[in-house]
C-alpha positions as CSV (number, residue, x, y, z in Angstrom):
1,X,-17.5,15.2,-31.6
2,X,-16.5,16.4,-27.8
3,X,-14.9,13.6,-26.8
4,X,-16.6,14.2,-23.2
5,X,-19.9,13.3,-21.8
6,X,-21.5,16.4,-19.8
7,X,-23.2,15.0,-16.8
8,X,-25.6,16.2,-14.1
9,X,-25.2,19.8,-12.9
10,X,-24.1,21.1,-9.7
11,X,-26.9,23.4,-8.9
12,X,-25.0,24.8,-5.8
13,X,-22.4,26.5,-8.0
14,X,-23.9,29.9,-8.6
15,X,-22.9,33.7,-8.3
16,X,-20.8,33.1,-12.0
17,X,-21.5,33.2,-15.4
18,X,-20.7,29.3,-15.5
19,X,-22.7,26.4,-15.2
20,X,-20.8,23.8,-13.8
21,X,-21.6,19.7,-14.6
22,X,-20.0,16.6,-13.5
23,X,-18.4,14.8,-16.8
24,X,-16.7,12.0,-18.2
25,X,-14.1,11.4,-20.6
26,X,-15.6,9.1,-23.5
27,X,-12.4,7.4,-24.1
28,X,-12.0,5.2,-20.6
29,X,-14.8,7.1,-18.3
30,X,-12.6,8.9,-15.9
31,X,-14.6,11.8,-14.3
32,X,-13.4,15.0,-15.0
33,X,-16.0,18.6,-14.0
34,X,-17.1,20.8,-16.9
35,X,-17.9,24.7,-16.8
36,X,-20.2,26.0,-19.4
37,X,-20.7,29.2,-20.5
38,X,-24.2,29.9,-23.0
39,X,-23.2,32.4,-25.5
40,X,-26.8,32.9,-26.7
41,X,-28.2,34.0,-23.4
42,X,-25.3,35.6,-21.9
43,X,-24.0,37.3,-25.1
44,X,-23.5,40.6,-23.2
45,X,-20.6,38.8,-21.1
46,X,-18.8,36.7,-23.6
47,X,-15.5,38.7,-23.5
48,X,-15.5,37.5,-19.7
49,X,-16.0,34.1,-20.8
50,X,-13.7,34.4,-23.9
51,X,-11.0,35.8,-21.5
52,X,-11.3,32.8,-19.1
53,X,-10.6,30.1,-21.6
54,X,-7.7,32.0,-22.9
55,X,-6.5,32.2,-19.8
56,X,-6.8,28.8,-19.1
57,X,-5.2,27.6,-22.3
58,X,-2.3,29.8,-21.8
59,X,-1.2,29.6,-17.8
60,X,-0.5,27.5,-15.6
61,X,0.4,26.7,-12.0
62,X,0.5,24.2,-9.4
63,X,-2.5,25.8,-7.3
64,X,-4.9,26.5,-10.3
65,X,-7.7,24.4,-11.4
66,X,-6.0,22.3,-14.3
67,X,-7.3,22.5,-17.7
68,X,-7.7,19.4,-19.9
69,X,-9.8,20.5,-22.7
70,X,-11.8,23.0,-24.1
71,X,-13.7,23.8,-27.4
72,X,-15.4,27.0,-28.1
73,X,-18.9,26.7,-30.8
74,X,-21.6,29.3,-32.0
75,X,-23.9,28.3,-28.7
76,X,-21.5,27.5,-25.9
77,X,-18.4,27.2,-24.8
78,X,-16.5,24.3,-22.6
79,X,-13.6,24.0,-20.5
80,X,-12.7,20.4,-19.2
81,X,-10.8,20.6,-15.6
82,X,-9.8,18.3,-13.6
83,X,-12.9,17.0,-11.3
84,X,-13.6,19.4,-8.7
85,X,-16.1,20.5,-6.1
86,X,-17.3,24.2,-5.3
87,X,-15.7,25.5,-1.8
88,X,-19.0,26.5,-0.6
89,X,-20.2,22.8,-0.9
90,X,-17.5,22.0,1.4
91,X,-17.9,24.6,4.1
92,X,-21.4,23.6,4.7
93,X,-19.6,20.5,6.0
94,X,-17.6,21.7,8.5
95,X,-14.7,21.4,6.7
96,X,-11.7,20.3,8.6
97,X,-10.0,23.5,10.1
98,X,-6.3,22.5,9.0
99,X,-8.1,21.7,5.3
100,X,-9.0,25.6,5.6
101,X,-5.9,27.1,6.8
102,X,-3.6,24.9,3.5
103,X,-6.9,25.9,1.7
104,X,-6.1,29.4,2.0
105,X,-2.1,28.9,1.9
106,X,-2.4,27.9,-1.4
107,X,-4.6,30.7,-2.6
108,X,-2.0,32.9,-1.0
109,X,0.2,31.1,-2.8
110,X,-0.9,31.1,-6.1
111,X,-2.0,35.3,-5.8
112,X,1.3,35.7,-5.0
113,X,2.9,34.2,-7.9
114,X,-0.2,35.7,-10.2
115,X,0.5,39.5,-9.0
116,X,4.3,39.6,-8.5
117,X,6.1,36.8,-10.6
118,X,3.6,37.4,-13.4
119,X,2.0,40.5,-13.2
120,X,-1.5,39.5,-13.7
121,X,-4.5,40.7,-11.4
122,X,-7.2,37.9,-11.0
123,X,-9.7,40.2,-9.9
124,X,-12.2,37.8,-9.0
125,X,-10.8,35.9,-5.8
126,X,-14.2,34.9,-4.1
127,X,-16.1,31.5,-2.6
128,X,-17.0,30.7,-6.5
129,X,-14.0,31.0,-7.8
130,X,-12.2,28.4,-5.2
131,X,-12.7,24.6,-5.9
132,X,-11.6,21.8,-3.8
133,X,-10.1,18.3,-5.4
134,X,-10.7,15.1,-4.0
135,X,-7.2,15.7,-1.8
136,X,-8.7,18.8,0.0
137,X,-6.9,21.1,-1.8
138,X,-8.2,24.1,-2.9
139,X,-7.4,25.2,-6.7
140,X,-8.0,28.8,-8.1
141,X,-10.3,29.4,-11.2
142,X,-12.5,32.4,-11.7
143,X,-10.2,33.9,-14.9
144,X,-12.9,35.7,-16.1
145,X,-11.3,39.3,-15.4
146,X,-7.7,37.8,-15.1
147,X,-5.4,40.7,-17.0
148,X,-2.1,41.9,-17.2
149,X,-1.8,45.3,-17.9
150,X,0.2,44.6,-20.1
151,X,-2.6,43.7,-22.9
152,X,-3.5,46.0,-25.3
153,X,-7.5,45.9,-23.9
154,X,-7.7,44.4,-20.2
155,X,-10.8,42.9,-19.9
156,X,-10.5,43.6,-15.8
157,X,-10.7,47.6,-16.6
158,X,-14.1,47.4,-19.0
159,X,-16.1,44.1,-18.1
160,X,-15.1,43.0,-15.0
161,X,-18.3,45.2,-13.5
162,X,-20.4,42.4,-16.0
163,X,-19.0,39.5,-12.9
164,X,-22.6,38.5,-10.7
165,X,-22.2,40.4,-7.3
166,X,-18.8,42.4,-8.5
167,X,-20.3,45.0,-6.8
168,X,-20.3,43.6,-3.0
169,X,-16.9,42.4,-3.6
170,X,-15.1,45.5,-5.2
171,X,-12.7,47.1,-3.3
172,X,-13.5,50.7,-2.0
173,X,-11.6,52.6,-4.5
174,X,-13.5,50.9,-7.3
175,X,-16.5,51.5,-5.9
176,X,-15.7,54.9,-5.6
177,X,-14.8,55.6,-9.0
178,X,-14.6,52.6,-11.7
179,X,-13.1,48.9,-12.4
180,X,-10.5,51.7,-14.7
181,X,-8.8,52.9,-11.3
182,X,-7.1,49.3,-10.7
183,X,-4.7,50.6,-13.1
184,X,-3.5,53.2,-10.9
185,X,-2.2,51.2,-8.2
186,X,-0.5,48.4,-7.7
187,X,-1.4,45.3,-9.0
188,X,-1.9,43.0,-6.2
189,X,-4.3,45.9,-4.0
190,X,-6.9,44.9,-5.8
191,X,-6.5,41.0,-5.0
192,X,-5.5,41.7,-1.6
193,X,-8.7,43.3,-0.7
194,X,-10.5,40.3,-2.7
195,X,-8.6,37.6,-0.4
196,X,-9.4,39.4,2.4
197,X,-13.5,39.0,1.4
198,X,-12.3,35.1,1.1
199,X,-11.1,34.8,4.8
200,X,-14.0,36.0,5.9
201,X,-16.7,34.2,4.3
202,X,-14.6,31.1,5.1
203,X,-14.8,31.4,8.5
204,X,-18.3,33.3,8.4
205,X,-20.2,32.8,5.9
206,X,-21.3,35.5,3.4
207,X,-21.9,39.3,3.7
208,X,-24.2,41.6,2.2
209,X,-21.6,45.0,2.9
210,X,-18.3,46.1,2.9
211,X,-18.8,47.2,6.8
212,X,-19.8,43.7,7.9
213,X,-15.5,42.7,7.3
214,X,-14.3,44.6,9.7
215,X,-15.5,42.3,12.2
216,X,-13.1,39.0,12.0
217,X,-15.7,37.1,13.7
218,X,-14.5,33.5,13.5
219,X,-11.4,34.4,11.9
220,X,-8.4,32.7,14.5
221,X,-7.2,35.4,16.5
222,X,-3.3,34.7,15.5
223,X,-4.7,35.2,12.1
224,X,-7.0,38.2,12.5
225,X,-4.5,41.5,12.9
226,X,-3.0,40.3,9.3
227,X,-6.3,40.3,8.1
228,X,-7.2,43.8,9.0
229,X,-4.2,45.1,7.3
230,X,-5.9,43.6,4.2
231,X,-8.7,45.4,4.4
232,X,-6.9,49.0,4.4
233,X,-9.6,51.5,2.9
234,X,-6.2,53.1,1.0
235,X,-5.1,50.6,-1.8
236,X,-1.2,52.6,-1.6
237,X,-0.8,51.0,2.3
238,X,-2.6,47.7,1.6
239,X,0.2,44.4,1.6
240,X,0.6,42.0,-1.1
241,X,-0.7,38.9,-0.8
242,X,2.6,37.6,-0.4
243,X,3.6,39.9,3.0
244,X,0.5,37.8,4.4
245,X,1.6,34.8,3.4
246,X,5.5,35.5,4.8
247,X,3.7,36.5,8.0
248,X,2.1,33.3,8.1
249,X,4.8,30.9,7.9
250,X,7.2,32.5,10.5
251,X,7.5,30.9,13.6
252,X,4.3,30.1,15.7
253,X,2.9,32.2,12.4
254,X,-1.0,31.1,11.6
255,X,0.4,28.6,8.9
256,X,2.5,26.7,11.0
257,X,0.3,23.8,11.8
258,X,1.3,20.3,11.2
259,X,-0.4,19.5,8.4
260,X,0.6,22.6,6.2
261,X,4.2,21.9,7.3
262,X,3.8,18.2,6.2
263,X,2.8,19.4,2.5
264,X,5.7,21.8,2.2
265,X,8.1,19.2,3.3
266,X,6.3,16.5,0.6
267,X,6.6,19.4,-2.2
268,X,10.4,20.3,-1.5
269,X,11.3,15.9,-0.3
270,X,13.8,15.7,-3.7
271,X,15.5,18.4,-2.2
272,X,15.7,17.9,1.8
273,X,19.2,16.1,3.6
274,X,18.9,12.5,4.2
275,X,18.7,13.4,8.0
276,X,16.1,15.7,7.6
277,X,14.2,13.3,5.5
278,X,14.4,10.3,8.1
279,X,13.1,13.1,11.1
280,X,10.5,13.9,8.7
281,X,9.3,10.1,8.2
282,X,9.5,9.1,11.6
283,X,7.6,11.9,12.7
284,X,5.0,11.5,9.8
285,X,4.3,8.0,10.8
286,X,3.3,9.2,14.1
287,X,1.0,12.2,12.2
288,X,-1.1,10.3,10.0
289,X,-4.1,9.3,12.0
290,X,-4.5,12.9,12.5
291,X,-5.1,13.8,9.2
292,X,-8.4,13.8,7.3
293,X,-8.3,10.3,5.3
294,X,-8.9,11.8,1.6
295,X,-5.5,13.9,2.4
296,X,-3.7,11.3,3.2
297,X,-4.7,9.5,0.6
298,X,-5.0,11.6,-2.1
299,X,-1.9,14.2,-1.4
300,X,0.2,12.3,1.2
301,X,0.3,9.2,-0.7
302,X,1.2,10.1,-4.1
303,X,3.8,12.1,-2.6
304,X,5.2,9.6,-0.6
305,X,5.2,7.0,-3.7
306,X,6.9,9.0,-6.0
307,X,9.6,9.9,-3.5
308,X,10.0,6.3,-2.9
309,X,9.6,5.2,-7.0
310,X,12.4,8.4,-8.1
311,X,14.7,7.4,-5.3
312,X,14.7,10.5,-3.2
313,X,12.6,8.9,-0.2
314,X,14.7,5.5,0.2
315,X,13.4,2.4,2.7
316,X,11.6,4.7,5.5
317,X,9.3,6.0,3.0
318,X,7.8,2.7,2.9
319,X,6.5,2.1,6.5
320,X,3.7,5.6,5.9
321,X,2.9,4.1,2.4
322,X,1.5,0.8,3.3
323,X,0.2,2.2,6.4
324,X,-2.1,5.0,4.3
325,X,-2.9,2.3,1.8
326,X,-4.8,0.4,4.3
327,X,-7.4,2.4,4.0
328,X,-7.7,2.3,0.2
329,X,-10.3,0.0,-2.3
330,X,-9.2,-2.7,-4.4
331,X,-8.9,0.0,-7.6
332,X,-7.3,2.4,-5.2
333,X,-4.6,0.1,-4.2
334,X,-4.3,-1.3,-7.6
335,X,-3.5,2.0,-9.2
336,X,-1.7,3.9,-6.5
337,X,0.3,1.1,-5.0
338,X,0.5,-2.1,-6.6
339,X,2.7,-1.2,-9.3
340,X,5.1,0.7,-7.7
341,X,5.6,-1.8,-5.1
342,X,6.6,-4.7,-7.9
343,X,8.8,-2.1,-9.6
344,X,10.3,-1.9,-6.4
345,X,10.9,-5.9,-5.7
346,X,13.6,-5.7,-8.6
347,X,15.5,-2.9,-7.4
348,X,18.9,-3.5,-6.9
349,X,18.8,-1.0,-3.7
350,X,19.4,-3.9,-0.7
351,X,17.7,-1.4,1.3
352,X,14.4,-1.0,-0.3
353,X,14.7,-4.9,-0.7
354,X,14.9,-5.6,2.5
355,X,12.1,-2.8,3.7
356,X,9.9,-4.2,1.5
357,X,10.5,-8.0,3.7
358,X,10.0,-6.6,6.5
359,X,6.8,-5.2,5.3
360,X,5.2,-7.9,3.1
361,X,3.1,-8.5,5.8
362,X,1.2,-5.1,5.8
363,X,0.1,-5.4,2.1
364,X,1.2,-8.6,0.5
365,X,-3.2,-9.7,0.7
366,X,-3.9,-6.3,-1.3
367,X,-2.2,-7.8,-4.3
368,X,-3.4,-10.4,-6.4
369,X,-2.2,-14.3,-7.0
370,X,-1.1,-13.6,-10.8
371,X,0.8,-10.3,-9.4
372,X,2.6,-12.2,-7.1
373,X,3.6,-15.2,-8.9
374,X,4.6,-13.8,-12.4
375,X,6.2,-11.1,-10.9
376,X,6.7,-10.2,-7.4
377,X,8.1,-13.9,-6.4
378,X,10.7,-14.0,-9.2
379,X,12.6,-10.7,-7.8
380,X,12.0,-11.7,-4.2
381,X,13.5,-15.5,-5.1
382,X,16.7,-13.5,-5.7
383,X,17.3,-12.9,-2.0
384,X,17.7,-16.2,-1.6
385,X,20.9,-16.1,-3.2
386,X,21.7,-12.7,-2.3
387,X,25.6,-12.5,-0.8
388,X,24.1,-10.4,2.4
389,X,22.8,-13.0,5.0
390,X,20.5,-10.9,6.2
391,X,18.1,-10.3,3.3
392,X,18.4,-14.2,2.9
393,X,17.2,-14.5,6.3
394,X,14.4,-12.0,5.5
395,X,13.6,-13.8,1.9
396,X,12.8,-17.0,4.6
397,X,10.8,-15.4,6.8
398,X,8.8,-13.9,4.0
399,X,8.0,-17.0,2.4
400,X,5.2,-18.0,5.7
401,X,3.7,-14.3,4.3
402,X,3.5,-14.8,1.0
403,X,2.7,-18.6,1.1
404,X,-0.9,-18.7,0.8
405,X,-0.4,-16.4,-2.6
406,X,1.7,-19.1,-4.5
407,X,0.7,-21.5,-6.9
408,X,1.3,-25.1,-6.2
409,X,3.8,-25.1,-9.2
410,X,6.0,-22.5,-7.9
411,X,5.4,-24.1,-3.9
412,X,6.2,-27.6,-5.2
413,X,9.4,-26.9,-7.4
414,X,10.6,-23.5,-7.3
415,X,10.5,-22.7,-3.5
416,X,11.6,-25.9,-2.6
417,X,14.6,-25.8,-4.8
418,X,15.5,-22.5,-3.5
419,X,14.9,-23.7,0.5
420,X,17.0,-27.0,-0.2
421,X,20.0,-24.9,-1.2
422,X,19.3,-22.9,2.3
423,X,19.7,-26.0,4.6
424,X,23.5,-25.8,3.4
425,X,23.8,-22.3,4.4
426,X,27.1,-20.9,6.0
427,X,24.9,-18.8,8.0
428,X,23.4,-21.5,11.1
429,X,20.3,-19.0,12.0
430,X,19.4,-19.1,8.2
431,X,19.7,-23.0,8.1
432,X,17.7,-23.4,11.2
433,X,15.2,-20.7,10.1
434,X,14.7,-23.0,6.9
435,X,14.0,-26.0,8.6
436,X,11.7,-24.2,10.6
437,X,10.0,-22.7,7.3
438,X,10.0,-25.9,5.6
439,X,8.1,-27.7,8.8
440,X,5.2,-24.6,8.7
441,X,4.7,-24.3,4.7
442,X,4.2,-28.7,5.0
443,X,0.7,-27.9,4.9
444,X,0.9,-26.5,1.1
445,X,3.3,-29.3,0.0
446,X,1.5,-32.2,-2.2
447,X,0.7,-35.2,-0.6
448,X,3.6,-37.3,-3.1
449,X,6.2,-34.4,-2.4
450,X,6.0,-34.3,1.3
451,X,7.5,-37.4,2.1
452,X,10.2,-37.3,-1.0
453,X,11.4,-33.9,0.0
454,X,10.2,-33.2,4.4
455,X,12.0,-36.7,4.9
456,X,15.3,-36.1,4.1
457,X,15.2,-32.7,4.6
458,X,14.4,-32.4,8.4
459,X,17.1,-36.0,8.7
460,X,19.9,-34.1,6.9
461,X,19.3,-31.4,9.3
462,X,19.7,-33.6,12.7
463,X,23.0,-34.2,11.6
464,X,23.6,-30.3,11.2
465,X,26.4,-29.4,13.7
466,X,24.1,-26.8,15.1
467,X,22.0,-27.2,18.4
468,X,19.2,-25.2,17.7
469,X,19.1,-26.7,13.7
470,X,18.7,-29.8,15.0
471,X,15.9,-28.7,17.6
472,X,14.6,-26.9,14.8
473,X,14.4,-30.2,12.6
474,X,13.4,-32.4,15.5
475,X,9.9,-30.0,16.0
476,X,9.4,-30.1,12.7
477,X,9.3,-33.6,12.2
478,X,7.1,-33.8,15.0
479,X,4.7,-30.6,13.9
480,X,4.2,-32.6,10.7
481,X,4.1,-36.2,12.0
482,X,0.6,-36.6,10.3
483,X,2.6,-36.6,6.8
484,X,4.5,-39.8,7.0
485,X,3.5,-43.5,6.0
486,X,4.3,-46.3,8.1
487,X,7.6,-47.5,5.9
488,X,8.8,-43.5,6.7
489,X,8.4,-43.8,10.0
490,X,9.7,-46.9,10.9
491,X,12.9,-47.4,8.5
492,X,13.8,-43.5,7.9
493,X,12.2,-41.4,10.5
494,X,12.7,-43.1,14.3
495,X,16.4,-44.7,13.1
496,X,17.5,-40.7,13.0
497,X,15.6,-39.8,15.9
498,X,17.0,-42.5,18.0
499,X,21.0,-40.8,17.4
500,X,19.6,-37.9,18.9
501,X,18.7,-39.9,21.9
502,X,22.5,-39.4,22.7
503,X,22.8,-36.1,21.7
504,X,25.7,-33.3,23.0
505,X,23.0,-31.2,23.8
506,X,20.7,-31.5,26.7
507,X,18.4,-29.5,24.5
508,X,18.6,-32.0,21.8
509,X,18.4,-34.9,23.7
510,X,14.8,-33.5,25.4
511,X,13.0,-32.5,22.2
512,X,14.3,-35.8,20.3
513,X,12.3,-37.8,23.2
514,X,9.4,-36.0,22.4
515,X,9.5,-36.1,19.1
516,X,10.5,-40.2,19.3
517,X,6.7,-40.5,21.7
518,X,5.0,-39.0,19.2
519,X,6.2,-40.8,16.4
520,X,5.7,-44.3,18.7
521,X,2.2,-43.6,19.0
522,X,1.2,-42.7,15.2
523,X,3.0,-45.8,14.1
524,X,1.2,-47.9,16.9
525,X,-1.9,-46.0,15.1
526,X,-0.9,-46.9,11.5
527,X,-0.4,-50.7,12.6
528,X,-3.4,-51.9,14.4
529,X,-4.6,-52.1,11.0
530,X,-2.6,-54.4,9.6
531,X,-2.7,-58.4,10.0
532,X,-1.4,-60.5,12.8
533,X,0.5,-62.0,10.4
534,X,1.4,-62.2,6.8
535,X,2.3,-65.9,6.1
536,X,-0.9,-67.6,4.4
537,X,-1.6,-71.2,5.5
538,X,-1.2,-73.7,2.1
539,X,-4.2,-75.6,1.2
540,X,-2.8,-79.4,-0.1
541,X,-5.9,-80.5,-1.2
542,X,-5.3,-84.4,0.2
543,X,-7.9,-85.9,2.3
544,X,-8.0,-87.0,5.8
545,X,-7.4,-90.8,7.0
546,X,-11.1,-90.0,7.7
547,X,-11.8,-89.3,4.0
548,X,-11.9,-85.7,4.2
549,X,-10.1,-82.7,3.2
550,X,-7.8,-81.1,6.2
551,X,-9.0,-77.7,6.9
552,X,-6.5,-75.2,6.3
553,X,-5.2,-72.8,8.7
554,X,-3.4,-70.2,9.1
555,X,-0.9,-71.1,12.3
556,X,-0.8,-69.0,15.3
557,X,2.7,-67.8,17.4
558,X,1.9,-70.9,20.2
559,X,1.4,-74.0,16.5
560,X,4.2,-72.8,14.7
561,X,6.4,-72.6,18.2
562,X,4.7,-76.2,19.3
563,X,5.8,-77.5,16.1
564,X,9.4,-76.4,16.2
565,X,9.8,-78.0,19.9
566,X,7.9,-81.2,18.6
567,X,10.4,-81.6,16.1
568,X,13.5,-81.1,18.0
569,X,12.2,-83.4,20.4
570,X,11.5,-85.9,18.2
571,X,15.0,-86.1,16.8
572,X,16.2,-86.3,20.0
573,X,14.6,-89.9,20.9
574,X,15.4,-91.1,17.9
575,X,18.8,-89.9,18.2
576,X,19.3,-88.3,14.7
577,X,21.1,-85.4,16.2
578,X,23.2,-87.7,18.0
579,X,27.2,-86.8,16.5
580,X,28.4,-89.3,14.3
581,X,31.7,-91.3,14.7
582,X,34.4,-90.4,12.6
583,X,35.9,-93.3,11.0
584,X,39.8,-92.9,11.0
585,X,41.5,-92.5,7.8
586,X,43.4,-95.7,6.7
């Protein structure tokens, strides 16, 4: 069975002998566009379509429509492409003018590799036979007259007359005499002409006679003298394709606009000096809000992440990634993305590893929790260790960003483990940048681990022989002063404090004064709640000399203090605290 499911049809594809439907491939449902040709009622232009799926079988180019399948029976016959959309549904749109101009760069493009680099005349370059994929670019298909001369019957030379409307678009020699003249002159003087009728319907819609393209109309007036020389009633003085396209890309030519220069920089990147490719990227970053989104996203992007996957575009490339991704869906991301970006974690490139820190923040919420625990945290943990302070310095910082993502098993024993060996650092900014971490990541910590590990943590780090560490500890004892107990406080917490009272450093000495008030107060807090005293009064059970039981109580500060004077003074009158004599030894 065809392992496709045809789908609704485009009813504003027309002018061909194709019927073209939206499809799907069975197997996992991605969309795909499928032309079909009915060899019952069109039996008198089969070799056209016969021609057309050989042709697509058998070449291929950047710039043509791809093919993915095809499958040829006694009623029909089917060629899969890759999903696209008529041009003409796009020009009612106002398509973007930049899309047009790389629209018709690329048909250039492709004409000139079809006519001089493999001697094949397409013979059918109209509006129908241009198709647009969901990145704006435009992709050439149309083969139905697409011979070399070469072949022992060109279908161009005896059906190509059978195309809808070949008439209106032949050039003037053909119309003059037959589709056989094409033969006599060279092979792109035919397409020429036939990109020529393209331009102008681009910019102008349809005609209904030759006459009406001699008047550019809309055509861009840098663009319109080229043009004319197109249209030269004598196929011997018409340029190739290819002299229009040179003429285009020289400087202040009609093809050098930014966007056109951006793609042929993308296409080429592997190739381009380092320097070249850093201009490029700066300048890019700058660019991109300029572009149509489905560009960027669907050409830019791809570019950009295999550049930076294969090596070739290095950290820069990484800053215009995330920044196009922004505007992507969850799949989107997922699949353009995602992947690349955790293949990148474990590179061993310090520079991409330390791009990608600096960055976290710009798409570390587009991936998910699992992602980011199983495998993005393990290859950032490394930079922890890592020998270069300042991608341990970055690994800190990105642990506020990537925080909320982490499972409490991974918070609770692997990042602590990792930020414990940090407070030990050679590096003072990285210790005090730990302590800092450690005081704003609290939040996350279990309630039993907070005061086990946050207690001796920020302590050891008041002792740390640098002033801003111990600053650093001292605020974040007092940011997290809601974490402690009492028995913290009072026996671990305000001792250290207190030797910062006398500290070296003004600095110190302010902030531990603070922090020493605040930690007065919560512990006056936790103890209003606690008894005025803790001895219990004993109950002897004797009676009274007035036959009752004494009441118990428990003795207040002014009893017990009455009793002790009582005593003393009662020892005193009866003089048992008088000194005894001493007896002399015999």
């Amino acid at each position: 069975p065809f392992p496709y499911n045809i789908g609704e049809r485009v009813d504003s594809f027309d002018s061909t002998i194709w019927a073209l439907h939206k499809g799907t491939k069975r197997e996992d449902g991605s969309p795909v566009s499928i032309l079909c040709f009915d060899c019952v009622r069109q039996k008198d232009k089969l070799p056209l379509a016969r021609n057309a799926f050989k042709k697509f079988r058998t070449i291929r180019h950047p710039d043509l429509i791809k093919y993915i399948d095809g499958v040829e029976t006694e009623s029909y016959i089917y060629i899969v492409t890759d999903a696209v959309t008529p041009l003409q549904d796009h020009l009612r749109s106002n398509l973007d003018p930049n899309l047009i101009r790389w629209g018709l760069y690329k048909v250039a493009n492709v004409l000139k590799f079809l006519t001089v680099d493999a001697s094949f005349i397409h013979g059918n370059i109209r509006i129908s036979s241009i198709f647009i994929t969901k990145s704006g670019e435009w992709k050439v298909g149309g083969f139905e007259a697409l011979s070399s001369l070469k072949e022992e019957q060109p279908i161009i030379l005896t059906f190509a007359g059978l195309i809808p409307d070949s008439n209106r678009y032949a050039p003037p020699e053909v119309r003059k005499s037959s589709w056989n003249i094409v033969k006599n002159f060279e092979l792109w003087s035919t397409d020429t002409w036939h990109f020529a009728c393209l331009i102008y319907e681009v910019y102008n819609g349809t005609f209904s006679n030759p006459e009406q393209l001699s008047i550019p109309g809309n055509i861009p007036a840098e663009m319109a003298p080229f043009y004319k020389n197109l249209l030269r009633p004598d196929p011997k003085s018409r340029p190739s394709v290819g002299d229009f396209l040179d003429k285009g890309l020289q400087a202040r030519g009609f093809f050098q606009n930014d966007l056109i220069q951006v793609v042929l920089f993308l296409e080429n990147f592997s190739v381009k000096e380092p320097l070249a490719r850093d201009t490029f990227l700066r300048k890019l970053d700058m660019q991109i809000d300029r572009f149509p989104k489905e560009f960027c996203k669907y050409k830019v992007l791809p570019e950009l992440v295999h550049a930076l996957e294969y090596g070739s575009g290095g950290a820069k490339v990484l800053a215009p990634i995330i920044k196009i991704g922004s505007d992507l869906e969850e799949q989107e991301y997922e699949a353009l993305i995602s992947n690349v970006l955790v293949k990148m974690f474990a590179s061993t490139d310090r520079t991409i590893r330390l791009s990608l820190l600096e960055n976290l923040g710009g798409f570390i919420d587009r991936i998910n929790k699992k992602i980011v625990n199983e495998k993005i945290f393990p290859s950032m943990a490394l930079g922890f260790t890592d020998t270069a302070p300042i991608i341990r310095e970055w690994t800190v910082k990105s642990v506020l960003l990537i925080i909320g993502k982490l499972s409490d098993r991974v918070i609770n024993f692997d990042l602590l483990k990792y930020l414990g060996k940090l407070q030990t650092d050679e590096e003072p900014g990285i210790r005090t940048n730990t302590v800092i971490c450690l005081g704003k990541i609290a939040k996350y910590l279990n309630d039993g681990t907070k005061g086990k590990i946050l207690v001796p943590a920020f302590t050891r780090s008041l002792r740390d022989p640098f002033a801003h560490a111990r600053v650093a500890s001292l605020m974040a004892l007092n940011a997290t002063s809601e974490s402690y107990d009492k028995g913290d406080i009072a026996s671990r917490i305000i001792p250290c404090i207190s030797l910062t009272l006398i500290d070296t450093e003004k600095i110190v000495r302010v902030q531990a004064m603070k922090t020493l008030e605040t930690f007065t107060k919560r512990i006056e807090k936790l103890v209003e709640s606690m008894p005025d005293s803790a001895i219990v009064a004993e109950t002897t059970g004797r009676e009274s000399p007035s036959g009752r039981a004494a009441t118990p109580s428990t003795p207040s500060s002014e009893t017990w203090a009455g009793w002790a004077v009582s005593s003393i003074t009662k020892k005193l009158v009866t003089g048992e605290m008088q000194p005894q004599a001493v007896s002399p030894q015999p």
